[in-house]
C-alpha positions in Angstrom: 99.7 111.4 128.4 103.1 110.4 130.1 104.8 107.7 129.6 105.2 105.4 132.7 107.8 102.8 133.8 105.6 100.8 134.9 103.2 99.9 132.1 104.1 98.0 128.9 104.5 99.8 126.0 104.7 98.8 122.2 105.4 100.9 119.2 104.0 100.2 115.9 105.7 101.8 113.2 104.5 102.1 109.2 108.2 102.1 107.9 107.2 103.9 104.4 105.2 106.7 106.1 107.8 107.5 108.4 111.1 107.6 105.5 108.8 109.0 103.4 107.0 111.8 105.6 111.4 112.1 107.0 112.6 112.1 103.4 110.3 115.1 102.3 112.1 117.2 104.6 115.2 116.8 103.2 116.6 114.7 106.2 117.3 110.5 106.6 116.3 108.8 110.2 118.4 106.9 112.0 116.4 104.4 112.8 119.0 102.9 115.3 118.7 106.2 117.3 114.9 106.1 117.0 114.5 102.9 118.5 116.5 104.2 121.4 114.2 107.0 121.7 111.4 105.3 122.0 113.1 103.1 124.4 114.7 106.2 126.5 111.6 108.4 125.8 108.8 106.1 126.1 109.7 102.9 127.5 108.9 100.9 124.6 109.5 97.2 125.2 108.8 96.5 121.6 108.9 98.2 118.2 106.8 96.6 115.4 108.4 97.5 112.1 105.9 97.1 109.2 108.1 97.0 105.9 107.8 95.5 102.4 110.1 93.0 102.1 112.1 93.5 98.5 114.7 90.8 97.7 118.3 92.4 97.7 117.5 94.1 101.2 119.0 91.8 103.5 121.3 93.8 105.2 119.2 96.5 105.8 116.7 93.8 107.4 119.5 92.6 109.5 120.5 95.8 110.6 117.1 96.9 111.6 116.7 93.7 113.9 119.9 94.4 115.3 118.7 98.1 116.2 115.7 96.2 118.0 112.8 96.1 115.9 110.4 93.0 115.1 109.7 93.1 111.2 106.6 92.4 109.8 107.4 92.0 106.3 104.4 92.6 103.7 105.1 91.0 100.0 105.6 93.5 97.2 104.7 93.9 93.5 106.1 96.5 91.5 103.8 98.4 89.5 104.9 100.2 86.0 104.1 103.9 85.7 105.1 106.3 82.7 107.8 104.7 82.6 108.7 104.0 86.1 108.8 101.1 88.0 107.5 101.2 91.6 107.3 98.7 94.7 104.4 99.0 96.5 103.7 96.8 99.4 101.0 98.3 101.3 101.3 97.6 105.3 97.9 99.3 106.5 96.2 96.1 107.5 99.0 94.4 109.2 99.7 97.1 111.1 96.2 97.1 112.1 96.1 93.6 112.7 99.1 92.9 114.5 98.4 96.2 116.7 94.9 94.3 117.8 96.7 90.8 118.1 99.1 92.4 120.7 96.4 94.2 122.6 96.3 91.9 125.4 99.6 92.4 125.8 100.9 96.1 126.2 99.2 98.7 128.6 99.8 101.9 126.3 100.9 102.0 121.8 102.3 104.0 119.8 101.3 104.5 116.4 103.9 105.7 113.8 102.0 107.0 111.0 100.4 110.4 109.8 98.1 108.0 107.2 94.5 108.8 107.8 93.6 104.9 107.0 94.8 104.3 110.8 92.0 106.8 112.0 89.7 103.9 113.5 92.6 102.2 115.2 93.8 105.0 117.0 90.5 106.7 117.6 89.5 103.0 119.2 92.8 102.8 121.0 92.1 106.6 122.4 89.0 105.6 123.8 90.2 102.6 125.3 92.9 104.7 127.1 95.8 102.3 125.0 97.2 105.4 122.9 100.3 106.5 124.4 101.5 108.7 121.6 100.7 109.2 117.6 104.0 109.8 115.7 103.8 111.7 112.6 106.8 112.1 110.2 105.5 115.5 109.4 103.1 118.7 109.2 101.4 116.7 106.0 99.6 114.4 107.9 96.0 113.4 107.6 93.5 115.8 108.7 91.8 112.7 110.0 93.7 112.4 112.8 94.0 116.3 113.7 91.7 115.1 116.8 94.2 113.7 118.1 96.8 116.3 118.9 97.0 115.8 122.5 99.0 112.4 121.1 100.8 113.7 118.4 104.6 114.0 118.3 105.8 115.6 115.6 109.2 113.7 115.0 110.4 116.6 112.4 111.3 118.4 116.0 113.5 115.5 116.7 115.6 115.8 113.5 119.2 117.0 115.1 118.4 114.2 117.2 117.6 111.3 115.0 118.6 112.0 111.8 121.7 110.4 110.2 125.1 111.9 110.9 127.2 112.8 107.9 131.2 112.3 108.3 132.9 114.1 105.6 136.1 112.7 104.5 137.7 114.1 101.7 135.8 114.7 99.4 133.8 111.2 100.3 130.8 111.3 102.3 130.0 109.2 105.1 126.6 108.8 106.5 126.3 106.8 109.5 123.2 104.8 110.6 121.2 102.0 109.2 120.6 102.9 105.3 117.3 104.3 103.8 115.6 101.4 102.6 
């Protein structure tokens, strides 16, 4: 499917898949870049950011906004494991429910996930001719949504593109683009 000037297009992006899926290839996004990609690429009008919101991370909230996304912040809770303390704020159903909210109100979506729990949403927008493109962060995706590769964009073959830029200076490193959060 091509993108179109014409119709309206919204992106809907689970933030933890994507640095995650990114992050496991040894590479950081720039999420500033990718915005403009999907701007440039696929007309996107506007990019739904689903995140957990942990106190601390203002700035990297700010700077995402500024890039151009809308945040849909999901509370936390930090779970203790051997020893370890993790954040979890799972963004599944507000992805799903904000995607369905704004249905009325783009022509085509893109889904940024490879998470098989987003295999009835995109299977439903498929059928109702809504899905533009299914970005995955990597080849580790669900096999769930293998059905779907006439929509999926592997963003992995976008890396020179969108990944963070690294300025050496000295012997300090400078990576440029909004900071893994």
């Amino acid at each position: 499917m091509k993108p179109n000037k014409n119709q309206k297009a919204y992106a809907f992006i689970d933030s933890q898949n994507l640095n995650l899926g990114v992050r496991s290839q040894k590479w950081s996004l720039d999420f500033s870049r990718f915005r403009v990609y999907l701007k440039d690429k696929y007309h996107v009008a506007k990019a739904f950011l689903f995140i957990g919101y942990v106190s601390g991370n203002e700035e990297l909230y700010q700077l995402l906004q500024e890039a151009g996304y809308l945040l849909i912040f999901k509370p936390t809770h930090e779970i203790t494991r051997e020893g370890k303390t993790i954040i979890k704020g799972n963004v599944d159903a507000e992805l799903v429910l904000h995607t369905m909210i704004e249905y009325p109100n783009y022509d085509k979506a893109i889904i940024v996930s490879g998470d098989g729990d987003f295999h009835c949403l995109i299977e439903y927008l498929a059928g109702k001719q809504k899905l533009l493109k299914l970005i995955v962060p990597n080849q580790k995706y669900s096999t769930l949504l293998r059905k779907f590769a006439p929509f999926i964009v592997n963003i992995d073959l976008l890396k020179e593109k969108l990944r963070k830029k690294v300025v050496e200076i000295g012997v300090e490193k400078i990576i440029r683009g909004i900071p893994a959060g």
